[in-house]
N, C-alpha and C positions, 0 to 999 in steps of 0.2 A: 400696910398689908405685909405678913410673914410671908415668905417665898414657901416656906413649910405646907402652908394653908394651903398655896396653889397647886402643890405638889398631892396635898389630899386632895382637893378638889378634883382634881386630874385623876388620881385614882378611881374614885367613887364616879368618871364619867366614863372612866374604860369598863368599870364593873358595871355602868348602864346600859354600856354598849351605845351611849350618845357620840356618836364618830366625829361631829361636826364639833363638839361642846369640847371635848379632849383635844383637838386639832387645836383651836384656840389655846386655851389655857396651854396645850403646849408649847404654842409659840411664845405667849410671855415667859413661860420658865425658862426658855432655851434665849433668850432677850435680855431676861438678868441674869441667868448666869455671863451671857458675852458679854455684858456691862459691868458686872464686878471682877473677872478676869481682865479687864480693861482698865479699869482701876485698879486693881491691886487685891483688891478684899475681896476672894474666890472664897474664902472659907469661914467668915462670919460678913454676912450680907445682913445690911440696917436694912429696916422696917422703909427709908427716905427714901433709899433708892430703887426700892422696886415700886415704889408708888410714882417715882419720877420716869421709871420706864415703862412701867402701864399709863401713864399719860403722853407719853410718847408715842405706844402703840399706837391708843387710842387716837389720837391728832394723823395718823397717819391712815387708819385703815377708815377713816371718815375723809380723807381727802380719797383716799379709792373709789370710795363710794359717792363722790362728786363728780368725781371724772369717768367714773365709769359711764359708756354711751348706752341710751336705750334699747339700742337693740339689743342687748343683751343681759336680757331681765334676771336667765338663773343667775349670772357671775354677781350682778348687783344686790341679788337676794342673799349671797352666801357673802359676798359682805358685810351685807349686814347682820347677818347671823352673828359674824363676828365681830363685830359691832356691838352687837347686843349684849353679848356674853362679857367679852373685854368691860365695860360701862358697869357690868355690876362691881367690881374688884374695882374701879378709878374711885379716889379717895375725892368728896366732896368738894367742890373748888367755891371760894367766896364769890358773893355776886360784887356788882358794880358799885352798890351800896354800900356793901361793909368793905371791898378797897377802896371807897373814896374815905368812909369813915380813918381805914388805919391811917391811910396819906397824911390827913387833916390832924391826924391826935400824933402821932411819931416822925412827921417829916414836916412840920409847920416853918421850920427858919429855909430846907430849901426851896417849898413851896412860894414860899417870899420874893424870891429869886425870877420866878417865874421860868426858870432854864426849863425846858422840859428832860433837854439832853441829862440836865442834872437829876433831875425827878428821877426820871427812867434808874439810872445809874445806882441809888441810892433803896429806892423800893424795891427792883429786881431781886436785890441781894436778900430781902427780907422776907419776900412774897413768892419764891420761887418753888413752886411746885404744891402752893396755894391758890395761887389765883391765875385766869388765865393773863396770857400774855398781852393779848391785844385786847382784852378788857383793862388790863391796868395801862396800857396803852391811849386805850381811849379817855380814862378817865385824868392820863395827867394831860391829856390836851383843853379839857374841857377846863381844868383848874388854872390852867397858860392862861387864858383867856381874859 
């Protein structure tokens, strides 16, 4: 995802006058910009990183939305809202199937091993901000096995 795109997006939701849809998307703009000034790169932002902090977002305002208590149905509804919204712009993440596939085809000698600590270590670096975490989590426990 271009930060550019979010930036029209955001546009075209202030010209809808959608208050709720531009609140969102403004937060992830104002998310990668303080993750690329944080890193260094304020002034040419990659395509990796604003997908890595729109899934950030997203892992986060879905843990709101877990915790937030019943009683209080608008706040949980406007979480989800943003929810909603955030989840279209989250770049596609692999299932359980095709991270066990890559494990199995590009990590076959430390698979061997059986470490899982090693597993982890080695696929992280490869799958990151592909696949989720405690999916590829789960799947190098089952391969321990």
């Amino acid at each position: 995802m271009e930060l550019e795109q979010l930036r029209k997006d955001m546009v075209a939701a202030m010209k809808a006058k959608d208050k709720p849809r531009k609140e969102s998307i403004s937060s992830l703009v104002s998310a990668v910009k303080k993750v690329a000034i944080d890193e260094g790169c304020r002034d040419n932002i990659a395509p990796e990183l604003v997908d890595r902090v729109i899934l950030k977002e997203l892992k986060s305002v879905k843990e709101q939305i877990d915790t937030c208590p019943d009683s209080r149905p608008e706040l949980k509804a406007e979480y989800q809202a943003r929810y909603d919204v955030i989840s279209e712009y989250a770049p596609k993440l692999m299932s359980a199937e095709e991270v066990k596939c890559v494990i199995e085809e590009k990590f076959a000698d430390v698979v061997a091993t059986k470490n899982k600590g090693q597993i982890m270590k080695a696929v992280m670096a490869e799958l990151k901000g592909k696949a989720d975490g405690k999916v590829i989590n789960q799947v190098a426990g089952e391969l321990c096995k």
